[in-house]
C-alpha angles and dihedrals in degrees: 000000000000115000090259086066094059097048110115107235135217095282085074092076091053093060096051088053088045086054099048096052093040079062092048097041085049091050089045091049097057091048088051089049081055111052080037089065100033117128118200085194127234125291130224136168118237159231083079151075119282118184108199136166114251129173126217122290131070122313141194142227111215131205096221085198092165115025148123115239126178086338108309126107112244120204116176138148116265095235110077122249117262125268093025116158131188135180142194128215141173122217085265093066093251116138121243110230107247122212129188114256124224099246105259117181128220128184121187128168094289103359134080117172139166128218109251104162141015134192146160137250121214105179128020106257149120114292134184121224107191111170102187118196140136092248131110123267120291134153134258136181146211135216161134114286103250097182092095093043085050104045090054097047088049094051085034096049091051097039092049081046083048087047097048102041097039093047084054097043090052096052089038090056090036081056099043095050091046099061082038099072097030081065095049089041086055097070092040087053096052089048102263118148117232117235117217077241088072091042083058112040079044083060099043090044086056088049090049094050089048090058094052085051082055093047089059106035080065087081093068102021101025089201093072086070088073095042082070109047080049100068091042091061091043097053098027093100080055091051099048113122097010135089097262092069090071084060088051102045082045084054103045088044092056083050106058095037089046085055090047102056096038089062086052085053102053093037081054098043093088073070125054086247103069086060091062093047099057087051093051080052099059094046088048097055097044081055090053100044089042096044088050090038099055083042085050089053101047086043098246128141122229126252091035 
């Protein structure tokens, strides 16, 4: 089999991309289990008695301080009145053992509630909440703890992002090196001598193509995008008058416009709107660092 023959061709870079959106679509799949199956829990006023349905796991108790039930505007404190009492029992009579919940907040559209009790279901049933007091109405609600379901989607959803866009990265530098010293391989085999000037340019290409994994490794662990621009402003002096400094200036640019318009996301995000910045962002910046990558690759400077 000649050298040719064991050059990774373009495919290769397909794949990586393949790899790296199979890790995104399964992160986006396991949010979107998530919100699917979320219960906002069921709302009742007290003082009184509410029966509800409730399966096994842990449940809580939540404070509804501002909310809208059953048409009527509700405006409370968040610590509960004194004297307060509430109780927990099955269908059998037997009492639910009630723990004090650490205070979580949670704020919706119309909605803004604090955790007061939690407690734990055994068996699926029918179960009675009274909370018993001399205070005015308010509302209250019931439902499933959600902290552990959303601690491991968070850390699933990341890992499954690491997973994705390292396994691609990986493929997409494997590739790149690859083609990089069968092209080197190509001269030697006809002959040519090598100067210490391609070892160099050889060294400064493979730095530039560092800086383009760390570009889009930013999508996942944000810090990696000044690492890049790090090492630009490091090596710039090294780049200056060859083709190489178009990639640079491409890199640094991507940078500093990447850091504008992610301020103007996060300042937005108290609006829908800032959310949808910060993904056009992202889309954005994985053009940028591709489209300089596959230039990179075929030795060719930006801007041409």
């Amino acid at each position: 089999m000649s050298a040719a023959a064991r050059v990774p061709g373009s495919g290769w870079y397909i794949l990586a991309g393949a790899m790296a959106l199979c890790g995104v679509l399964a992160a986006a799949g396991l949010i979107a289990w998530l919100v699917l199956t979320w219960e906002e829990g069921t709302q009742f006023v007290a003082p009184g008695r509410q029966a509800l349905e409730l399966n096994p796991g842990e449940h809580v108790l939540w404070n509804d301080h501002v909310t809208v039930f059953e048409g009527r505007s509700y405006r409370s404190s968040k610590d509960l009145p004194d004297g307060v009492q509430v109780t927990v029992t099955g269908s059998d009579g037997a009492g639910i053992t009630l723990r004090r919940a650490s205070g979580s907040t949670y704020k919706g559209w119309s909605t803004e509630r604090v955790s007061v009790m939690k407690f734990d279901i055994a068996r699926p049933g029918r179960y009675e909440i009274a909370i018993q007091g001399n205070f005015q109405p308010r509302v209250f609600s019931v439902g499933p703890d959600h902290t552990g379901a959303l601690l491991w989607t968070v850390f699933g959803a990341i890992a499954l992002l690491l997973l994705g866009f390292g396994s691609g990265i990986g493929v997409g530098a494997w590739v790149f090196i690859q083609r990089e010293q069968a092209r080197e391989a190509a001269p030697r085999a006809a002959g040519a001598t090598a100067t210490p000037g391609d070892a160099r340019e050889t060294s400064l290409r493979q730095l530039t193509m560092i800086v383009y994994v760390l570009q889009i490794a930013s999508l996942v662990v944000g810090i990696t995008l000044i690492a890049g621009v790090i090492i630009n402003t490091l090596k710039r002096k090294e780049v200056e008058g060859t083709w190489l400094e178009s990639h640079f200036r491409w890199q640094i640019r991507t940078f500093w416009y990447s850091l504008l318009w992610f301020g103007v996301g996060l300042a937005l995000l108290v609006v829908v709107i800032g959310f949808f910045v910060l993904v056009a962002l992202a889309m954005w910046l994985l053009y940028r660092a591709i489209k300089g990558w596959l230039e990179l690759e075929e030795r060719r400077p930006m801007y041409s």
